[in-house]
N, C-alpha and C positions, 0 to 999 in steps of 0.2 A: 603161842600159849594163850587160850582163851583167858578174858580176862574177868572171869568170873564176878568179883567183888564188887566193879562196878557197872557189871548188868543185873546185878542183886539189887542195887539202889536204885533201878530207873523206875517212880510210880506207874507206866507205865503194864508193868508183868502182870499187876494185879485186874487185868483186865483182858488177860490173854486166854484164860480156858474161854470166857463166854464168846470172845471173839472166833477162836478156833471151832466151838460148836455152833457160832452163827454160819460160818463158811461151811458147816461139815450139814447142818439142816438144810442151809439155802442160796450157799451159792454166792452169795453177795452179803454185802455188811459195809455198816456208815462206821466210824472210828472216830470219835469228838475224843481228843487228849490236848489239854493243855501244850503252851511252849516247855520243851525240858521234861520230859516224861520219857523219852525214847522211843515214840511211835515212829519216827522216822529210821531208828537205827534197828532198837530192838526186836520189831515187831516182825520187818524183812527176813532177819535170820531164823524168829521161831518160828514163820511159814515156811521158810525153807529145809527146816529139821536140822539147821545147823547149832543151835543151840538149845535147851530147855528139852522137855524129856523126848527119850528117844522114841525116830520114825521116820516113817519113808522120806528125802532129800526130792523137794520138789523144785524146781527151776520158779523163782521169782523174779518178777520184772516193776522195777521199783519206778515211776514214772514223776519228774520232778520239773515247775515251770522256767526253770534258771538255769541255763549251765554251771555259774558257782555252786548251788544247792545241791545238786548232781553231783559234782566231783568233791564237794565237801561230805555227802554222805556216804560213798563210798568209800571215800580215806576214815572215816568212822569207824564201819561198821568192821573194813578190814584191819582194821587198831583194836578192834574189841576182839575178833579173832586173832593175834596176835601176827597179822600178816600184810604185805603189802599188798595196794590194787593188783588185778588182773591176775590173783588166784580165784580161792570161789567168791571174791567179791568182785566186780569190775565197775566201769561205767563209759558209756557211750553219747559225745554229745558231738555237735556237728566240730567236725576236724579235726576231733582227737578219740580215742579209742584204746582202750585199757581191759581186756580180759582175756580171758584164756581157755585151753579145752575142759578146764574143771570148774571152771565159773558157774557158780550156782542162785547168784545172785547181782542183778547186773542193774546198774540206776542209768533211766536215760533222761531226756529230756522228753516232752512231748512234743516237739517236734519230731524226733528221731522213732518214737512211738508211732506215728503217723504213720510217716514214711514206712516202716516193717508193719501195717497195717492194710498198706495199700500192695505190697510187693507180697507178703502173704495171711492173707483174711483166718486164717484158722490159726494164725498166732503159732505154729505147731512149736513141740517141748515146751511151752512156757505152760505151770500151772495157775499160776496166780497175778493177776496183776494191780498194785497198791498205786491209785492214784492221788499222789500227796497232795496237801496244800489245797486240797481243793475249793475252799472260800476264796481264793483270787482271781478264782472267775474267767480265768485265761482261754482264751476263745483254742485254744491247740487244745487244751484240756476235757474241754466241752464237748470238743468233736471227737476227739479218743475218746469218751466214755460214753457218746452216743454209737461210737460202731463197737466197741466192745461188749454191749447190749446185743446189737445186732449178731455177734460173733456167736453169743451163748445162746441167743434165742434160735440161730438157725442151723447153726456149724459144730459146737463145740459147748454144749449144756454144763459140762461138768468145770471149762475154766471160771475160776475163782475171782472175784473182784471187788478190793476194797477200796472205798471211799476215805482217805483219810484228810481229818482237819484241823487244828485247835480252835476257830473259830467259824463255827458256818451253820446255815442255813440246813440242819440236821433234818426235818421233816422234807425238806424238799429234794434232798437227796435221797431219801427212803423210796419216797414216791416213787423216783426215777428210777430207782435200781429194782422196782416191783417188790414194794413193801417191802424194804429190805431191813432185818434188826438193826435196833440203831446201837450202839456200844460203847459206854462213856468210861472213860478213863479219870480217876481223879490224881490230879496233879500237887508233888506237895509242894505249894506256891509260899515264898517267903511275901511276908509284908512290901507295899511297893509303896511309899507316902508322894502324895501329889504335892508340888508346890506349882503354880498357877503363876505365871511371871508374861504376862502382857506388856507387849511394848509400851513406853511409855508415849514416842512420839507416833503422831499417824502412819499411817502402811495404807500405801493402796494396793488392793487388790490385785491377785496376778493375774495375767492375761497373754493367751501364748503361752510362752514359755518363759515370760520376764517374771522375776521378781522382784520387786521392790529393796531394793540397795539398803535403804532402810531396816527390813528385814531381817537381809544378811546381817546387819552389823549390831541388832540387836541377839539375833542367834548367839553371836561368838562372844558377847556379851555375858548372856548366860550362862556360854561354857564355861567363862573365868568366873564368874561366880559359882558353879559347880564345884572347881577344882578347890575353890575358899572351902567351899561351905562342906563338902561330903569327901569321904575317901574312895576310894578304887576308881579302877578308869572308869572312861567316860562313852558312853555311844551318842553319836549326835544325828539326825536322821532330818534329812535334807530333798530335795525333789531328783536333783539333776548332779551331772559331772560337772555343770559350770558353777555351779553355787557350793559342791565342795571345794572346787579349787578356790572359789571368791574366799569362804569364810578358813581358809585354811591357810590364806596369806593375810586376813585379818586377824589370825591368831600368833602369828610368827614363829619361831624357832622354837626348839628344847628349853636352850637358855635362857631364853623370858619368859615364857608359857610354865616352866619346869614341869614340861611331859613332851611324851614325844607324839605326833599329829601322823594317822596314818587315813590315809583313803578309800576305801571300800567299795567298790561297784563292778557293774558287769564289764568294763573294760581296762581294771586295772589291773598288773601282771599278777600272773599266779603265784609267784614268788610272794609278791606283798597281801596277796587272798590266806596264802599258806601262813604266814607271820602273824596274822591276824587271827587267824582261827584256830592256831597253836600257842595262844596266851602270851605274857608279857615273864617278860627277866629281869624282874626290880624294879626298872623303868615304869613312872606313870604312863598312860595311854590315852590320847583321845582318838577316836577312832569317826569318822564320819562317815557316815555311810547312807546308801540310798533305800532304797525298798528290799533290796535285796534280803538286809539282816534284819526285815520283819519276822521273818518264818524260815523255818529250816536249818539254821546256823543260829550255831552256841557260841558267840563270842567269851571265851572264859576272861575274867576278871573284873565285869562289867558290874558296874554295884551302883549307877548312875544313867540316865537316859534326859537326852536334852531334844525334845521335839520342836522342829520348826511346823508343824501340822501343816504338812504342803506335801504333795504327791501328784505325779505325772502318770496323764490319761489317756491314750491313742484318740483322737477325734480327725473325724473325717468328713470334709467338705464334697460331697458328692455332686454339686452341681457346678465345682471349678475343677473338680478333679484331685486334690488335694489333703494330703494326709499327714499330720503331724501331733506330735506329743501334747499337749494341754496341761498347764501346771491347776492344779486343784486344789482346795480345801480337803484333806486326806475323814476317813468315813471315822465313823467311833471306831468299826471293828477295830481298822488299822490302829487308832490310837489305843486301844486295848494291848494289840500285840505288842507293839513299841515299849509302851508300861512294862509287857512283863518281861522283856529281857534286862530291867534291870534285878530282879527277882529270883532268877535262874539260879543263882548258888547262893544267895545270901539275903537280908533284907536290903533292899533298895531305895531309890527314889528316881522321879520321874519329875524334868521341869518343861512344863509345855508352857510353849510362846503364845499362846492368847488370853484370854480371860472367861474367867468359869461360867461367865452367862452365856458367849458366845458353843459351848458346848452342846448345848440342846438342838441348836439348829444344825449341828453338822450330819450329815448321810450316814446312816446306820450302816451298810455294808459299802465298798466302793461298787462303779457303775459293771455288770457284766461285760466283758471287752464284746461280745456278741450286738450288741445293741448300740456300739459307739463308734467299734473300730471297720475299718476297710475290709470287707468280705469276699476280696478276690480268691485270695489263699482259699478260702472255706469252702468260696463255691467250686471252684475246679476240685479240692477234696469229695467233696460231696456229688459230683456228676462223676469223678472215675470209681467212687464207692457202689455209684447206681442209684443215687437219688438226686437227679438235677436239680430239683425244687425244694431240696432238704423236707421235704412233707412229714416225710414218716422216719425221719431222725428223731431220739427221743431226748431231747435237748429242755432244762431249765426253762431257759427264754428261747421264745422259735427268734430266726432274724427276723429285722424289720424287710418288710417288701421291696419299700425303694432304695436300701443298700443292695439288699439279695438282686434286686435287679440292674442294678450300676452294676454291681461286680458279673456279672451273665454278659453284660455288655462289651465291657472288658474282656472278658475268655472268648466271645466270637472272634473280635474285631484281632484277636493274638492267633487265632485260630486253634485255642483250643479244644470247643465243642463246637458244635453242629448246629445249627437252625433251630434242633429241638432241644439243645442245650446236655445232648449226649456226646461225652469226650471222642474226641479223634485220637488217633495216633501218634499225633505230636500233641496233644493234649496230657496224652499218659505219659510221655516222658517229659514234657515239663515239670506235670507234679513229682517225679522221681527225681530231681535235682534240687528239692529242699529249698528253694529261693521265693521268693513271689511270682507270681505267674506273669508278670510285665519284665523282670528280672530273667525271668528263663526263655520268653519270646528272644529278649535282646542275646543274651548267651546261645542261644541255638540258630538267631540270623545273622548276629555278627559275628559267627567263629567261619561264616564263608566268608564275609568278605576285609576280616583284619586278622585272623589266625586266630587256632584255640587259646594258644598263651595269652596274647595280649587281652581277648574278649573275656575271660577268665581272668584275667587282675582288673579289668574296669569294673565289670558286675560285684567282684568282692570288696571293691571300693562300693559300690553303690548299696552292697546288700547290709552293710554296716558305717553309717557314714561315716566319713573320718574324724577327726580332731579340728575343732576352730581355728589350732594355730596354723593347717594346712593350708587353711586358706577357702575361698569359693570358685578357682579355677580347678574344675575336677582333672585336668590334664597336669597342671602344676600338681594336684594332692597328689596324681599317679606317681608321677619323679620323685616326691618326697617320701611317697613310702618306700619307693623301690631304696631308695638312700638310708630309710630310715631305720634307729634300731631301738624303737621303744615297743612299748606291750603292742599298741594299736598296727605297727606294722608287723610282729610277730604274726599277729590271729591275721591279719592280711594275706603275709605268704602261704597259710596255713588251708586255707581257703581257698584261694587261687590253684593252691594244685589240687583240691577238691574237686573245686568248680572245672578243671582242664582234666582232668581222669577220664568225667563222669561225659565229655566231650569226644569222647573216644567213638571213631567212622565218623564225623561229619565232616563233608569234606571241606576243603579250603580252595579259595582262589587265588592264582600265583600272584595278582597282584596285590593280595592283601599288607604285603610288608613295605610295599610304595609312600601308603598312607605314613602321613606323621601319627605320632602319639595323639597331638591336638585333634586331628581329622578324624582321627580312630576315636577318641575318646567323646568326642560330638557324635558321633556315627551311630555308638553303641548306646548310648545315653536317650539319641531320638528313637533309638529304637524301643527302647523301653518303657520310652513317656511322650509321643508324638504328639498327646493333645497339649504338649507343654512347649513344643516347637513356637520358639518369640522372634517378632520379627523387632527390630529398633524403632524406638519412636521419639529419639532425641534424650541429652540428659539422663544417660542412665535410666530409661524408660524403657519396657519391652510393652510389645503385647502378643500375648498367650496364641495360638490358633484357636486353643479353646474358646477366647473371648474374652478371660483375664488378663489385667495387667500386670503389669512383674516390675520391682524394680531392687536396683544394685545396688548394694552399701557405695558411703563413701570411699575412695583411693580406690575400688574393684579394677583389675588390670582388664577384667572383661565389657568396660562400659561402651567403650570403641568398637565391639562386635557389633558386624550388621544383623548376623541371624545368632541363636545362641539356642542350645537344647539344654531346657533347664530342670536336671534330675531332683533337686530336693529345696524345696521352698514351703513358707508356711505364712499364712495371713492372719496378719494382727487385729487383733479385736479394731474395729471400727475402720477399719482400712479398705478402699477398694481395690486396692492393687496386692496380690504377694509380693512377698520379700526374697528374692535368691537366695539360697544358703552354698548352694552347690550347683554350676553350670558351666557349659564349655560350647566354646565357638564351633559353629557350623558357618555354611555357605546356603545359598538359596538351592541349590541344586541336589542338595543334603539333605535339607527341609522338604525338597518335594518327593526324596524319595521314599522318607520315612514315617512322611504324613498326607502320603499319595490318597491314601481313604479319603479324607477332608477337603480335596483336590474338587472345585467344582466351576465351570463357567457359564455364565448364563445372563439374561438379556434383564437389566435392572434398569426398574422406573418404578421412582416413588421423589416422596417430598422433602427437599434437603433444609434441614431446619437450619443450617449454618447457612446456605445459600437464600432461603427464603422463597425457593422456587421448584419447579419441577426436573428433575435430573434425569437423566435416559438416555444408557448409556451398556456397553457389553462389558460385563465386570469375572476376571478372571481371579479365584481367592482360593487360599488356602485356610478352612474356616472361617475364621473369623477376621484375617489376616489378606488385604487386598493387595494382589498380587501388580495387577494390570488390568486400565479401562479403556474404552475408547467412546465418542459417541456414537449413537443409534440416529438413522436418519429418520426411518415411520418406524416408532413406538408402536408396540401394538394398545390397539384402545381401548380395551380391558384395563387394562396394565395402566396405562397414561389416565382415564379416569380413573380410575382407587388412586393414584398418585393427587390427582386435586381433591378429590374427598379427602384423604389426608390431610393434607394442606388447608382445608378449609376448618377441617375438627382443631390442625393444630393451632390455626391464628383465627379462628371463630370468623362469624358472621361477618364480621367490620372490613374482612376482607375484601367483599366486595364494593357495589357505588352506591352509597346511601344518600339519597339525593333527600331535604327536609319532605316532601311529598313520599319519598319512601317511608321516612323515618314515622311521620305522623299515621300512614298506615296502619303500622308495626301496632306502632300507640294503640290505633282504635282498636285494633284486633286483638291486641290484648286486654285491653278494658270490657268488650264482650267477652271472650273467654273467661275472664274472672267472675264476671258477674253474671251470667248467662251459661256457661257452658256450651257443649256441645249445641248444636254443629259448627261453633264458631271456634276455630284452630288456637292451639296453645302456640304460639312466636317466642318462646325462649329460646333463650341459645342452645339449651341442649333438647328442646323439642327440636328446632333447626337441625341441630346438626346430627341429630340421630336418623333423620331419614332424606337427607338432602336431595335426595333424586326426587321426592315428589314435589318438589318447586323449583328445583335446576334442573332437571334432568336435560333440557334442552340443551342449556348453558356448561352443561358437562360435557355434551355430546360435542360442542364447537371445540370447545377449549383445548387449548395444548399447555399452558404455560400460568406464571401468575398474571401477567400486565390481558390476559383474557377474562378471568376473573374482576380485574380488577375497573374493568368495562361496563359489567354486567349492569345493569338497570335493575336493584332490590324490590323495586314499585312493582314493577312486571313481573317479578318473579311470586313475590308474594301472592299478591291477585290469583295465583293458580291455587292456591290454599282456599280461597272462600267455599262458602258451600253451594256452589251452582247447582250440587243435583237436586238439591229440594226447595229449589228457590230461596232460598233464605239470605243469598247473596245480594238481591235485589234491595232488601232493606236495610243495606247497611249505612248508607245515608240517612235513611229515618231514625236508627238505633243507635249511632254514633255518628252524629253530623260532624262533615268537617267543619263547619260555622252554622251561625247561627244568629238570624236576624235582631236586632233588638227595637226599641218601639221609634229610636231617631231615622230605622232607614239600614243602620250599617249593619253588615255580613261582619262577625267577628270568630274568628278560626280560637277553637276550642282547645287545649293543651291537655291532653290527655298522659302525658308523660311521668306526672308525679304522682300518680295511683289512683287519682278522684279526677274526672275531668275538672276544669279550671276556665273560667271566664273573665279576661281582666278588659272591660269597661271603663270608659270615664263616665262617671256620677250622671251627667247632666242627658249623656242619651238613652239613660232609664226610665228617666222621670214617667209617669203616669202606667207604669209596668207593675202591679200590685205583684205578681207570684213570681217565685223562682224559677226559670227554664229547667226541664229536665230532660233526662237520655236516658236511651236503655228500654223504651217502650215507658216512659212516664216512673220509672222505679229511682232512676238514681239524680234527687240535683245537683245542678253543678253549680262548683263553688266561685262564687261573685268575688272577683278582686276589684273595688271600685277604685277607680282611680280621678285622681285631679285634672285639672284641667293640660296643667301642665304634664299628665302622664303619668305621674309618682303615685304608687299607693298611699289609699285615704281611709280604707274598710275596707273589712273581709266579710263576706257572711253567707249565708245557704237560706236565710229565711229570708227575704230580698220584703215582704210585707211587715216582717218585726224591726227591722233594720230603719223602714220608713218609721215607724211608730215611735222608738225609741233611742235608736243611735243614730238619727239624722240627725236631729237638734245641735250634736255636739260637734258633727262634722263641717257644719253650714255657721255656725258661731266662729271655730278655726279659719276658715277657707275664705270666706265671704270679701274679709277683711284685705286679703292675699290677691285674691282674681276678682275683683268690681265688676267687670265689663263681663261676666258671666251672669249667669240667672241661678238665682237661691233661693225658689219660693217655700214660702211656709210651708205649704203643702205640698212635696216630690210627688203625693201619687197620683194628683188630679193636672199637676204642670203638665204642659208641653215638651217633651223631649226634643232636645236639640244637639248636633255635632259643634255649634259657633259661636261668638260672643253675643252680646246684646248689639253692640252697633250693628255687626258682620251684618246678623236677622232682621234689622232695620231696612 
């Protein structure tokens, strides 16, 4: 029995003619309804002609991004008909399947959308298809409404397609559906009052997928302050499964808490999904739950909302390889929705864990999964649809390039498409097995060589990881689910004979059941992730073939592995190494078979910075991962010099024999350079070491090794720097002497090394020397360090005539006194210059 009275009450209806004459002028229609209005229940049935006034019963295909959301709306909509699933309501999501020859209304996931998108393109019998929820931006979603585009624009004009939302990005959906009406439902929203409850103590930021402990225990904090402060249950909305189970043993029992604590998410049993979403029996409620009960589910009795404003992102490291969840700052939209499931039947409230300033700065919508997450899935969609390069998909946000092309990468190297990124034949039956296309190489090459059963329970271990407490030996998680009888190994065996159905003709080898579990389970795992093939490197240390490092938690039973194939890891903010979550023991012989692509050997010479010398040697690797070397007897000498030009950029100049006559060179030829310019060479290190061949090249050509280098003669090599071709070489003595006579007789070598050339003199064999010596062609003087007799500085100066005139007097008063047997006359600039005492010149 229809339940009339309360499909009369869903705000919703009063937006149902202009909806039905949006689809009946044009085909397409955006749907903006609030949470709790019934766009998701009502609106199915009155396209379908199953409720509201009478008319032709068209087949609806309701397309929802959750499995709970799925099978919550279909026990809905079949409640409001007064019948169970799989009459004319059903619902279809991966491994389970509920409908029947009269089904007229059928809610799938978008995956399973996909999937009856690519097996048949004209959709046939379906009129209408409602793609809900669609502000979550969920990359399955995106791509179902860009070929359903496709479907009307080429195939089939007349199928119908709504856009529906309670919050989104309305104009830009229009756009996309070619100016499509937009259709707002007004929702009758009870009062939601905010109270603003920031932790009091610090909280650092999440990162990964940690969150700050802190956090948690301010969260369940709150919640007991909820249950003080406001009546009806409670929704507490949290990132992850581990942080509902963390603050759900910080709240403890019925008896203390006085409510009862249930948990909410995508892998909790259906039974406690069902309890939850069929209201409370007296009993208070606190209810935790993930993203899930943002949108699409009516938790009844909620009249309370505790946000941790935290939400988990797919983020993907494309140049380790690497893809995992990212805890986030959750967008306003989100915090909007959240707000208004406490509003849904009555006035509410809402206690969000930060503070009202930090509101402003949060993300207006969350990130599109298109521009964040791993584009493997999309792109093998999109090459068996007929657009390798997704070009002329009519997509929101196009992919970014360099994901779009990592994931193309991926599909060769699995053999899904071709060269030109056009699918193969095992490219098409990949995407028909609903898994990730690294998931379905390993399910279609390990079901020859470990049997379909077995390869079919590993992959559905891998396509849903398991539970923390399994553990991180994935051949141990296998045995524990086979053993196991919680939700997580339900949806496990659920899957497994999916995934072995859908395995049906490929053949098998008899000796596949030789293999242990462990062997099998490393086997299937490298095959799905070979650039993740690690070899040991001491200490619960791996490294990657890819190139990354990997390491094992403490007590891991897998540290003692020599090779390990490691299926699911994720890298912590500022970490160079990932973290294993999930990995199982291989053999080197496992590794080579599965990461036989990355197989390369080849003749290696270059400069070992741990050795400090030239290495040349035949290096056999697997990636990044060195297998076996041996030495090379003749290096070739290409190879052997770039190997010392290495070596010389990396330990500089100094590496070779600076003898003082080099070093002063250097000097002069940088003091003309600076002052003169061209033609006179720049000798810095990195003028040096950017073109080293044009003053070693000779010394290149000899050398094998460092102790040749370190032979070299700097003087001689330098010298090929001057400018011989225009003469100018010839006066570098006259432009930068290396000494420099003074008026006693003696050659004094010039210090050019502190920036200004430098003359340090003793006082007495200046005398009768009125000007300062210059260089440089008469431009630069150099600076007079006079010194005593004894040697020690006495003056400094540059004006060598003003020095005479006014700071003699003071130097020859000090000194005079000190060294007697010298000469101190009145007048330095008409004296005698002398090197020796007054006896000695006697």
């Amino acid at each position: 029995m229809i339940r009339t009275d309360v499909l009369d009450r869903l705000p919703v209806r009063g937006a149902l003619p202009a909806l039905v004459s949006a689809l009946d002028g044009h085909g397409t229609a955006v749907l903006c309804a609030p949470p709790g209005t019934g766009k998701t229940t009502l609106v199915p049935l009155v396209l379908a002609g199953l409720v509201g006034a009478p008319g032709p019963v068209r087949r609806v295909l309701v397309a929802e991004p959750r499995r709970i959301a799925a099978r919550a709306a279909a026990r809905r909509m079949a409640w409001l008909l007064g019948e169970e699933t799989g009459g004319r309501v059903g619902f279809t999501v991966r491994g389970e399947r509920r409908v029947g020859p009269g089904t007229v209304v059928e809610v799938v996931t978008t995956g399973v959308l996909l999937q009856r998108l690519q097996r048949d393109q004209e959709l046939s019998g379906v009129d209408v298809v409602v793609l809900d929820e669609c502000h979550e931006r969920h990359l399955d979603a995106d791509t179902a409404a860009a070929f359903l585009l496709d479907v009307r624009a080429a195939l089939r004009p007349e199928l119908r397609l709504v856009a529906a939302s309670a919050t989104t990005d309305a104009e830009g959906w229009a756009r996309l559906l070619g100016d499509a009406p937009v259709v707002a439902a007004e929702g009758v929203s009870h009062p939601v009052e905010t109270v603003w409850a920031p932790p009091e103590r610090p909280v650092r930021p999440p990162h990964g997928t940690r969150v700050d402990p802190v956090l948690l225990e301010h969260v369940a904090g709150v919640v007991r302050r909820a249950l003080r402060e406001r009546a009806g249950d409670v929704l507490c909305f949290l990132p992850g499964v581990g942080e509902i189970a963390r603050v759900a043993g910080l709240l403890g029992g019925p008896a203390e808490l006085g409510a009862e604590v249930l948990q909410v998410h995508g892998r909790a049993p259906a039974a406690v999904q069902e309890a939850v979403l069929a209201g409370g029996s007296g009993t208070r409620r606190v209810v935790l739950a993930t993203a899930v009960a943002e949108s699409s589910l009516t938790v009844p009795g909620v009249r309370v909302v505790v946000d941790s404003g935290l939400a988990r992102e797919p983020r993907t490291d494309h140049a380790r390889g690497l893809s995992a969840l990212a805890t986030v700052r959750a967008s306003r939209a989100a915090g909007r929705q959240r707000a208004g499931r406490a509003g849904r039947e009555a006035p509410g409230t809402v206690y969000r864990c930060w503070a009202e300033a930090d509101e402003a700065r949060l993300p207006a919508f969350p990130a599109p999964e298109i521009l964040v997450a791993d584009l493997a899935g999309f792109a093998l969609q999109a090459a068996c649809w007929g657009d390798p390069d997704a070009s002329g998909l009519a997509l929101l946000d196009p992919p970014p390039a360099g994901a779009l092309a990592a994931a193309r990468a991926v599909l060769t190297a699995t053999g899904a498409v071709d060269a030109d990124g056009r699918p193969t034949a095992r490219g098409h039956r990949m995407a028909r097995l609903g898994v990730h296309p690294r998931l379905a190489r390993a399910l279609l090459d390990g079901a020859a060589e470990v049997g379909a059963r077995r390869t079919a329970e590993i992959v559905a271990l891998l396509s849903e990881e398991p539970p923390r407490e399994y553990g991180d030996d994935l051949a141990a998680a296998w045995r524990a689910a086979r053993r196991g009888g919680d939700a997580y190994a339900a949806r496990w065996r659920a899957e497994a004979r999916r995934l072995e159905s859908a395995l049906r003709g490929v053949s098998e080898r008899t000796s596949g059941d030789a293999l242990t579990d462990d062997a099998a389970a490393g086997l299937v795992a490298a095959l799905a992730f070979p650039e993740r093939v690690a070899r040991a490197r001491g200490e619960g240390a791996f490294l990657m073939v890819s190139g990354t490092g990997a390491v094992l938690g403490d007590g891991s039973r897998l540290r003692s592995a020599p090779w390990l194939a490691v299926a699911v890891a994720d890298r912590p903010v500022a970490s160079a190494s990932a973290r294993v979550r999930l990995g199982a023991v291989i053999d080197e012989d496992t590794a080579r078979a599965t990461a036989g692509a990355l197989f390369a050997e080849a003749e290696e010479v270059c400069w070992s910075a741990e050795r400090g010398d030239v290495v040349a040697r035949r290096v056999a690797r697997l990636g990044a991962v060195e297998l076996s070397s041996r030495p090379l007897a003749s290096p070739d000498r290409v190879l052997l010099r770039a190997a010392l030009v290495e070596g010389l950029r990396a330990e500089g100049p100094g590496l070779l024999r600076w003898t003082p006559e080099a070093t002063g060179l250097r000097e002069r030829l940088a003091f003309l350079h600076r002052e003169l310019g061209a033609p006179w060479p720049d000798v810095s290190d990195e003028a040096l070491l950017a073109d080293p061949e044009a003053w070693l090249g000779p010394e290149l050509d000899a050398a094998r090794r460092r102790a040749d280098l370190e032979r070299v003669d700097a003087r001689a090599a330098l010298e090929r720097l001057l400018p011989w071709a225009g003469g100018e070489a010839a006066r570098l003595a006259e432009l930068a002497p290396e000494r420099i006579e003074v008026p006693s007789g003696s050659r004094i070598r010039v210090d050019y090394g502190s920036g200004r050339p430098v003359l340090a003199v003793k006082l007495q064999e200046l005398f009768g020397l009125e000007r300062t010596p210059t260089v440089a062609g008469g431009r630069v003087p150099v600076l007079v360090h006079l010194l005593s007799p004894a040697g020690r500085p006495a003056a400094v100066t540059a004006d060598l005539a003003s020095f005479w005139r006014d700071g003699y007097r003071a130097v020859r008063a000090e000194l005079r006194g000190r060294y007697p047997r010298h000469p101190w006359p009145e007048d330095p600039s008409t004296a005698e210059p002398t090197r020796r005492a007054n006896a000695r010149r006697r």
